[in-house]
C-alpha positions as CSV (number, residue, x, y, z in Angstrom):
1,X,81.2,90.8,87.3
2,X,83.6,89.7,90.3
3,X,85.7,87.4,90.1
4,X,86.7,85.0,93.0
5,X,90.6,83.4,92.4
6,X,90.4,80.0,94.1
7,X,94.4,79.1,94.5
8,X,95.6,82.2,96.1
9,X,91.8,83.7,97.3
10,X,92.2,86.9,95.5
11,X,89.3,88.4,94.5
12,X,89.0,90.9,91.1
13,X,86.7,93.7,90.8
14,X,86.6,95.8,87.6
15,X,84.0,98.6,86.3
16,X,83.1,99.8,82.9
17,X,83.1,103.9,82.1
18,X,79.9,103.5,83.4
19,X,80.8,102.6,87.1
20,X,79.2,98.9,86.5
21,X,80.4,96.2,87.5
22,X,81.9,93.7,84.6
23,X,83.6,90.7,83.7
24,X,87.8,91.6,83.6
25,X,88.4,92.4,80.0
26,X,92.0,93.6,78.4
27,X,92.4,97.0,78.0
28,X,95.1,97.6,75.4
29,X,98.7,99.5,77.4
30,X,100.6,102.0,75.4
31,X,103.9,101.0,74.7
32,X,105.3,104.7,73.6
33,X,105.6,108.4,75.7
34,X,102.3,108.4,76.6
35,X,101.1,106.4,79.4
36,X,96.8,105.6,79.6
37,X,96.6,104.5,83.0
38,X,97.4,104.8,86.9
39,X,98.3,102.6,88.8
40,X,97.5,102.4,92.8
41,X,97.8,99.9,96.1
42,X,97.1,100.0,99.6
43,X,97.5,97.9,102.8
44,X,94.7,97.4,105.0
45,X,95.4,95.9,108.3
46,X,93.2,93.1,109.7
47,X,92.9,93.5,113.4
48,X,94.4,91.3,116.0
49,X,91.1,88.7,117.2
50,X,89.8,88.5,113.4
51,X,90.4,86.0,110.7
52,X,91.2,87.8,107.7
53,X,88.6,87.9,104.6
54,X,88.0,85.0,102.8
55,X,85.4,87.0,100.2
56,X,82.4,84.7,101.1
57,X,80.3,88.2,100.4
58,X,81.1,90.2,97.0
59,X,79.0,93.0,98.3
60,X,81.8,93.9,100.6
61,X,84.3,94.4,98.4
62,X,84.5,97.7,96.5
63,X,86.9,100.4,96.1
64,X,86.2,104.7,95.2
65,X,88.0,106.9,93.1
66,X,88.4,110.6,93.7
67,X,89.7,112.3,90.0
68,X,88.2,115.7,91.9
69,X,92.5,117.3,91.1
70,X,93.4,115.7,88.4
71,X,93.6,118.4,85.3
72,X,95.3,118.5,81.9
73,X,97.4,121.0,81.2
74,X,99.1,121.2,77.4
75,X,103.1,121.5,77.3
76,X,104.8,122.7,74.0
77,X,107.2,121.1,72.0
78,X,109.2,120.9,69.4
79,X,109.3,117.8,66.6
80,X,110.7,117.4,62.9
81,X,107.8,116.6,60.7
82,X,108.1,115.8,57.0
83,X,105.4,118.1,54.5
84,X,105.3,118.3,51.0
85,X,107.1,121.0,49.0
86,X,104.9,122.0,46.5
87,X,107.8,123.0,43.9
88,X,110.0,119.7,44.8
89,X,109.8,116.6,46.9
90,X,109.4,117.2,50.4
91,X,110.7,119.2,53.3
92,X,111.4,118.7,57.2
93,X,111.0,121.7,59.1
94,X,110.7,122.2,63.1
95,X,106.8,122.5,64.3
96,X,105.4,122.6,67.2
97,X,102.9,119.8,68.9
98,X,101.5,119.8,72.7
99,X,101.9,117.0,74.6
100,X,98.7,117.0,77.2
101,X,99.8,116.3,80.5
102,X,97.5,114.7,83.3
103,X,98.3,116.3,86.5
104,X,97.7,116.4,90.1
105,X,96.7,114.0,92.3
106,X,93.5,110.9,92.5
107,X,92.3,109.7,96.1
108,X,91.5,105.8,96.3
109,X,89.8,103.9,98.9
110,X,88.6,100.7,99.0
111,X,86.8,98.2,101.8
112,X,87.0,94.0,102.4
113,X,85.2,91.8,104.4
114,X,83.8,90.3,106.4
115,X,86.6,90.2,108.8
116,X,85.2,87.8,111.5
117,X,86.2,87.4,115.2
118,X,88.1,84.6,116.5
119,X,85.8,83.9,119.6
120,X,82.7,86.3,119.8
121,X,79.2,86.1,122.1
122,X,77.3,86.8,119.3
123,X,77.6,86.7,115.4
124,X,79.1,89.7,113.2
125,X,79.2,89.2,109.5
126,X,79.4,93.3,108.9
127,X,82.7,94.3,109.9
128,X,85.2,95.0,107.3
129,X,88.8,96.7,106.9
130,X,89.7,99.5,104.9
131,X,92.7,101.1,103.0
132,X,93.3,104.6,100.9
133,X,96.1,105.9,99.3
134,X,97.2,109.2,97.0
135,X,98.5,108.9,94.0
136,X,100.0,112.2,92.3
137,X,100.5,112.4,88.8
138,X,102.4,113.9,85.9
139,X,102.4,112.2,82.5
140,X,101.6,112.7,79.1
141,X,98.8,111.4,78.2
142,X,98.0,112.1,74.5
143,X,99.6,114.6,71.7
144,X,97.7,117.1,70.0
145,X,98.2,120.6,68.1
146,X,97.0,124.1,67.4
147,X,94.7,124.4,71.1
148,X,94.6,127.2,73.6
149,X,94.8,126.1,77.6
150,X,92.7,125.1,79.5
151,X,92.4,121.5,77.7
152,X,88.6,120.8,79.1
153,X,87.8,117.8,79.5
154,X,90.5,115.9,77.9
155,X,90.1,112.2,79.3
156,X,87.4,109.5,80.4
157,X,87.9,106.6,82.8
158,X,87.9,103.8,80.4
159,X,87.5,101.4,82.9
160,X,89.1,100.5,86.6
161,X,89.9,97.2,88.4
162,X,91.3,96.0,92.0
163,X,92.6,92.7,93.0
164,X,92.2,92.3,96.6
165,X,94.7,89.8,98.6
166,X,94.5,88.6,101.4
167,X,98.4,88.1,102.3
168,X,100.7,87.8,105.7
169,X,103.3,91.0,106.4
170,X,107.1,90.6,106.9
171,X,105.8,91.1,110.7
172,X,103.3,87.7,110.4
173,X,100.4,89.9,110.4
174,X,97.6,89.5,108.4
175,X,97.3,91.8,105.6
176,X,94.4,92.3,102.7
177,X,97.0,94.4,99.5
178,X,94.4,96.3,97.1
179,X,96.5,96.6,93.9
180,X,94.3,98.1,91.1
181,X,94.9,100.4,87.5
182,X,93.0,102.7,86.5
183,X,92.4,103.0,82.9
184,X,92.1,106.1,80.5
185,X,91.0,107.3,77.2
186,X,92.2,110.8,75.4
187,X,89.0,112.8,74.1
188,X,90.9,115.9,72.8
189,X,90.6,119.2,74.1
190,X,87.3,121.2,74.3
191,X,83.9,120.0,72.5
């Protein structure tokens, strides 16, 4: 589930592949070409007159993801691979592999609050402040061989998390940062 940080009052939201809400769990990074994950952040602004959030209500805090232009396209290359030689030892010869690349672009936005008012007639607990951001693309995702474009459907979300900080800008304004990776799986090309 959510996760409030008590020294620094960030607050960590994560989802399962099934857009539920979950404990933060570790996801294991690729270390080599390919790269499961994408990053994003945002700035959201909090409004002269309001206190920024202090996440008293987890309800407010979510974020979206758009994946609506992000395709996989597959990219040739060459490699030396090592076979057997059926009459004696082995041989390295020049084959060709496809790299599948993730392209294009997600949309991310996410909300915070409640932002509250300094001095107000009356009590609001239902504002909030939000942030979006683009993120575009192009990295290899996974290796694979012998397929014919288009490379349908290619990837799951694995899982997704955002930490949300509340923080104070260079200008001493007050700031909630939504830093969050989104996390991928390669599930080949076609069915």
């Amino acid at each position: 589930m959510e996760k409030k940080e008590k020294k620094t009052n960030e607050y960590k939201l994560f989802y399962n592949s099934e857009g539920e809400k979950v404990d933060p769990f570790e996801i294991e990074i690729r270390e080599d070409e390919c790269q499961n994950f994408i990053d994003f952040c945002c700035i959201a602004n909090v409004p002269d007159g309001f206190f920024k959030p202090d996440f008293t209500d987890p309800t407010l805090e979510d974020f979206c993801i758009d994946i609506s232009e992000l395709k996989c396209c597959l990219e040739t290359q060459k490699v030396e691979a090592t076979v057997n030689n059926p009459c004696n030892g082995e041989l390295t010869c020049l084959t060709e592999i496809q790299a599948v690349r993730l392209v294009g672009c997600v949309r991310i936005t996410a909300n915070t609050g409640p932002i509250l008012p300094i001095q107000s007639p009356f009590a609001v607990d239902s504002c909030t402040v939000n942030c979006s951001t683009t993120v575009c693309v192009d990295q290899i995702l996974d290796f694979t061989c012998n397929q014919t474009p288009p490379c349908i459907p290619c990837y799951e979300i694995e899982a997704a998390g955002a930490i949300f900080a509340p923080l104070t800008d260079a200008c001493g304004r007050e700031v909630v940062r939504v830093q969050g990776r989104i996390f991928l799986k390669f599930v080949g090309c076609g069915e």
